[in-house]
BAMIVO-317496 format. One line per field, with one value per residue: residue number from 0; x, y, z of N, C-alpha, C in turn. Coordinates in pm, whole numbers, plus 50000, padded with zeros to 5 digits. Layout:
% BAMIVO-317496
pos = c(NUM ...)
n_x = c(X ...)
n_y = c(Y ...)
n_z = c(Z ...)
ca_x = c(X ...)
ca_y = c(Y ...)
ca_z = c(Z ...)
c_x = c(X ...)
c_y = c(Y ...)
c_z = c(Z ...)
***
This chain:
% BAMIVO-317496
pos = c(0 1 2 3 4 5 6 7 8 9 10 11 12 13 14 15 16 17 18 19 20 21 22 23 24 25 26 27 28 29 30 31 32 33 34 35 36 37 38 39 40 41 42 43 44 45 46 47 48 49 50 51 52 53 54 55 56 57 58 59 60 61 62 63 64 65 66 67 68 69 70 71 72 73 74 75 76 77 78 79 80 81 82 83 84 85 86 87 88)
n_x = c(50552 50725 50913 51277 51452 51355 51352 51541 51518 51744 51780 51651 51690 51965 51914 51743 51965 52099 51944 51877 52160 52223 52051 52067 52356 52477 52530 52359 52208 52280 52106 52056 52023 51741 51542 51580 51570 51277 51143 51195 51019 50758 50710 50740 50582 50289 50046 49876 49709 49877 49825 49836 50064 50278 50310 50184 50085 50012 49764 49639 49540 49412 49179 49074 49013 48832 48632 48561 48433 48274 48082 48062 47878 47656 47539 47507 47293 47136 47055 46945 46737 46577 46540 46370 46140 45807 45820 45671 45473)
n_y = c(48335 48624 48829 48909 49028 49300 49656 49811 49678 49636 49799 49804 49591 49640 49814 49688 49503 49681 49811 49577 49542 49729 49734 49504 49510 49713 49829 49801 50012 50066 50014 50074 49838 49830 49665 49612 49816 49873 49666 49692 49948 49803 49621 49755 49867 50023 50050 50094 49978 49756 49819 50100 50201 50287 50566 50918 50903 50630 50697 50866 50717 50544 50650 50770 50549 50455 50669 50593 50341 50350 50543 50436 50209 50355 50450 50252 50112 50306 50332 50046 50081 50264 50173 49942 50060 50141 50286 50615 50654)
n_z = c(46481 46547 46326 46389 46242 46191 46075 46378 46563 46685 46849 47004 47183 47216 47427 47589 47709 47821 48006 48198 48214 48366 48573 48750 48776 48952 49280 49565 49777 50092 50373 50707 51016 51150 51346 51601 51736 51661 51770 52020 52062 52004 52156 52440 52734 52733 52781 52526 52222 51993 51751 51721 51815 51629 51635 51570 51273 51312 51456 51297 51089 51214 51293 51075 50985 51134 51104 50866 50832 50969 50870 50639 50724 50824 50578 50431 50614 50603 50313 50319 50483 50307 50094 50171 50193 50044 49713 49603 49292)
ca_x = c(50673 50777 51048 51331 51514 51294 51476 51491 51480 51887 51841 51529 51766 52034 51825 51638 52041 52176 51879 51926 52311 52228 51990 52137 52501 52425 52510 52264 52190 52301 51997 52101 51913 51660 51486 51563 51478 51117 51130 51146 50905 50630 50693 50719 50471 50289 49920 49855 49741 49963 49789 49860 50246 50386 50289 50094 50048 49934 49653 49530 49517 49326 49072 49022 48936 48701 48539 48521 48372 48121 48027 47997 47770 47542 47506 47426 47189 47011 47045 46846 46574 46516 46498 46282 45973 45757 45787 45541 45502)
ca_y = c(48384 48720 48826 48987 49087 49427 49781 49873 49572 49593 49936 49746 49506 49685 49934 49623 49489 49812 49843 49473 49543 49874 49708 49382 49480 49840 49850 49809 50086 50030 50010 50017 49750 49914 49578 49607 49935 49868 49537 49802 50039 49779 49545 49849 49810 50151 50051 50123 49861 49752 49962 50242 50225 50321 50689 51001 50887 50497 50767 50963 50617 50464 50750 50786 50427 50379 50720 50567 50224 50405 50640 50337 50119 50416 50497 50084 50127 50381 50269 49933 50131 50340 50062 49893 50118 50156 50424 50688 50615)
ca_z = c(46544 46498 46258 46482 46161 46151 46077 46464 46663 46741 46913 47142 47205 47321 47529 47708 47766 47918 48161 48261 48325 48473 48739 48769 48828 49014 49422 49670 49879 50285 50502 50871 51040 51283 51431 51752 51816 51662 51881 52183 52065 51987 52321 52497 52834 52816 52766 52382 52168 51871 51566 51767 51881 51583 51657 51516 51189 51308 51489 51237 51011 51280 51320 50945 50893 51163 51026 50740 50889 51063 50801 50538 50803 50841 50460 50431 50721 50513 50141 50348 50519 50203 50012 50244 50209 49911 49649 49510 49128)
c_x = c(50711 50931 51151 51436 51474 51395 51404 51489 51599 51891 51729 51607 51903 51954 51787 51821 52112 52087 51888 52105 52290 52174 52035 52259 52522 52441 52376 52265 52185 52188 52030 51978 51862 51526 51464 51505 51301 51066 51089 51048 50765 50619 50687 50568 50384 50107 49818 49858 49804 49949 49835 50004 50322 50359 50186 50017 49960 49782 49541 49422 49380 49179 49060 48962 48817 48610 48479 48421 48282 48047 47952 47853 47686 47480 47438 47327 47075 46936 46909 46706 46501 46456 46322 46115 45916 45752 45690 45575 45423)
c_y = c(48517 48751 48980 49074 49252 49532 49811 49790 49566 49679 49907 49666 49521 49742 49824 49579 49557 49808 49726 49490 49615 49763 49602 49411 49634 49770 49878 49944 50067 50080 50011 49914 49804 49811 49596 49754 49964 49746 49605 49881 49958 49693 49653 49861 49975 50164 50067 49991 49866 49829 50089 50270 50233 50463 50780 50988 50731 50620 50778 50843 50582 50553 50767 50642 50355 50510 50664 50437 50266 50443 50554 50260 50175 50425 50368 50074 50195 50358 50117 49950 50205 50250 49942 49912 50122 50290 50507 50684 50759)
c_z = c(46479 46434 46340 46396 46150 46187 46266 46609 46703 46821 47064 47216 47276 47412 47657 47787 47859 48018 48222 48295 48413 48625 48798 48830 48927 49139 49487 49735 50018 50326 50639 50915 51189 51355 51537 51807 51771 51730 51990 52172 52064 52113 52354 52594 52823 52724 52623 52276 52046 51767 51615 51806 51821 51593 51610 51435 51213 51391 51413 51128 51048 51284 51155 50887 50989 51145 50896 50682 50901 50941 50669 50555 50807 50729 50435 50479 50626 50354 50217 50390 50392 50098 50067 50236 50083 49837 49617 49397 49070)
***
């Protein structure tokens, strides 16, 4: 068990208490609640499937991770055929 007597350990001790009051007794920050209007945007009838209907950025997401799909599957593809054949020694 550690000895809590040490020169130094009263100033750890407050420090850890102040940031536990601080965050503990500290106001929330108001959020408005924006449910319903992402209720409407993602029902919303207008042909686009779900990954895509939160806008520009669900786009670019989507297009960077099936480049990145693709681009993996091909490199696999090749690492297997390369592997596949026999070396020159």
């Amino acid at each position: 068990m550690p000895n809590l007597n040490m020169p130094g350990s009263g100033v750890l001790e407050q420090v850890s208490q102040a940031l536990v009051r601080c965050f503990s007794s500290s106001t929330r920050s108001h959020l408005e609640n924006r449910v319903a209007e992402k209720q409407k945007l993602f029902q919303a009838n207008n042909d686009l499937p779900v990954h895509l209907k939160g806008g520009g950025m669900d786009n670019v997401l989507y297009r960077l991770t099936m480049t990145l799909t693709l681009g993996g599957t091909a490199y696999c593809l090749y690492c297997l055929g390369w592997a596949s054949f026999p070396h020159k020694k």
